[in-house]
C-alpha positions as CSV (number, residue, x, y, z in Angstrom):
1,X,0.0,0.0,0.0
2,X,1.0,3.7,-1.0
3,X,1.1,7.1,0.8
4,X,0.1,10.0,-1.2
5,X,1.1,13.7,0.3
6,X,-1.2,16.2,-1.2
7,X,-1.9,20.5,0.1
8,X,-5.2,21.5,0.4
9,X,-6.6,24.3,2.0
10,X,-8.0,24.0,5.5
11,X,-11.3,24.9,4.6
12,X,-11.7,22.5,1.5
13,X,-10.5,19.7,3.6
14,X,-12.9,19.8,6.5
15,X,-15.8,20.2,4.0
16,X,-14.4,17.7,2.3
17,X,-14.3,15.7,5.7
18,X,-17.9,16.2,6.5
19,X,-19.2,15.4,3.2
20,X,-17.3,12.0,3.0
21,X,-18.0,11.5,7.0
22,X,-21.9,12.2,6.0
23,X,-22.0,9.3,3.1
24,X,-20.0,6.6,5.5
25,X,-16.6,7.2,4.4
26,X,-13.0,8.8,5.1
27,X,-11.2,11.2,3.5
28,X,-8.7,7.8,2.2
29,X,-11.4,5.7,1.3
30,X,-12.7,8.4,-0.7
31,X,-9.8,9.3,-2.9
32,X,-9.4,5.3,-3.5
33,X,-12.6,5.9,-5.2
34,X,-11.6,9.1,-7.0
35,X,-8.6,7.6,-8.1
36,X,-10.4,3.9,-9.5
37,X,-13.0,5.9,-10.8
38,X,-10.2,8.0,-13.4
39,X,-8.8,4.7,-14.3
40,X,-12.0,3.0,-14.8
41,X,-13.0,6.4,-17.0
42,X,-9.7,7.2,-18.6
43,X,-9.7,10.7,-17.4
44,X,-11.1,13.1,-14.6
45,X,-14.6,11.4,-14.3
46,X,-16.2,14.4,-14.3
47,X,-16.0,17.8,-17.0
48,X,-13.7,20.4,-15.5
49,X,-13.9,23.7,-17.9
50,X,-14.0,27.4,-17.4
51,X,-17.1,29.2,-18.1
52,X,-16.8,31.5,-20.9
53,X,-19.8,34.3,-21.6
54,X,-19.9,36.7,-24.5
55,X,-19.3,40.5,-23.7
56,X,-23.1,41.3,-23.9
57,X,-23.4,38.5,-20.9
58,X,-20.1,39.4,-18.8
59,X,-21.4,43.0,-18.8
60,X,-25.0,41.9,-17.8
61,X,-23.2,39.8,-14.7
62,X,-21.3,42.7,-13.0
63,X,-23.9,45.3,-13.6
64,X,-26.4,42.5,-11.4
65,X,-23.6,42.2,-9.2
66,X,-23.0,46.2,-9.0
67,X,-27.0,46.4,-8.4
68,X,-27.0,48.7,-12.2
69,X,-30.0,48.2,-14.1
70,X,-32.0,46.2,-12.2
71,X,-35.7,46.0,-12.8
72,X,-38.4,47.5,-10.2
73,X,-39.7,45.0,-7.7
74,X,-43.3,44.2,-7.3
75,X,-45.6,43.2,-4.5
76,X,-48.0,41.4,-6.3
77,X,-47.9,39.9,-9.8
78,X,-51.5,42.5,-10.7
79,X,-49.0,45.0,-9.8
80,X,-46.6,43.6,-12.3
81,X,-49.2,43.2,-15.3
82,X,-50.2,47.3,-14.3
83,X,-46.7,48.4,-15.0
84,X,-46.3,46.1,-18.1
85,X,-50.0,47.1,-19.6
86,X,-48.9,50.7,-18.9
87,X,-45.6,50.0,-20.9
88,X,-47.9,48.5,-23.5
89,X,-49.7,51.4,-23.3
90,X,-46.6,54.3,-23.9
91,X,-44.4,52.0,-26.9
């Protein structure tokens, strides 16, 4: 049998620990599993990729995130067809 060394933040690994703890397992049984799974797959078993919007999107994303250009609120969904119909109305 092997030892593997491996750094992980602090955080990471007690989530990490819980999760595993939570479905019956350790933290070694559960990279045996990650490990056979990659052989048994040929790869990462699972899609690792960085999420790539257009400029149109990105620029949508940090105004929502800046609070710019958000829609009014509404308290009822009648109050939401009033403001719509009176849109309707002023196009």
């Amino acid at each position: 049998m092997a030892n593997i060394s491996i750094r992980v933040d602090d955080n990471i690994k007690l989530q990490a620990q819980e999760l595993f703890s939570s479905l019956g397992m350790d933290m070694s049984t559960a990279m045996n599993i990650f490990l056979r799974q990659s052989i048994a797959f040929g790869g990462i078993p699972f899609v690792i990729r960085k999420t790539e919007y257009n400029a149109e999107t990105e620029q949508a994303i940090k105004e929502a995130q800046n609070g710019v250009n958000l829609s009014e609120s509404y308290d009822s969904v009648a109050e939401l067809r009033r403001a719509l119909n009176a849109e309707d109305q002023s196009s």
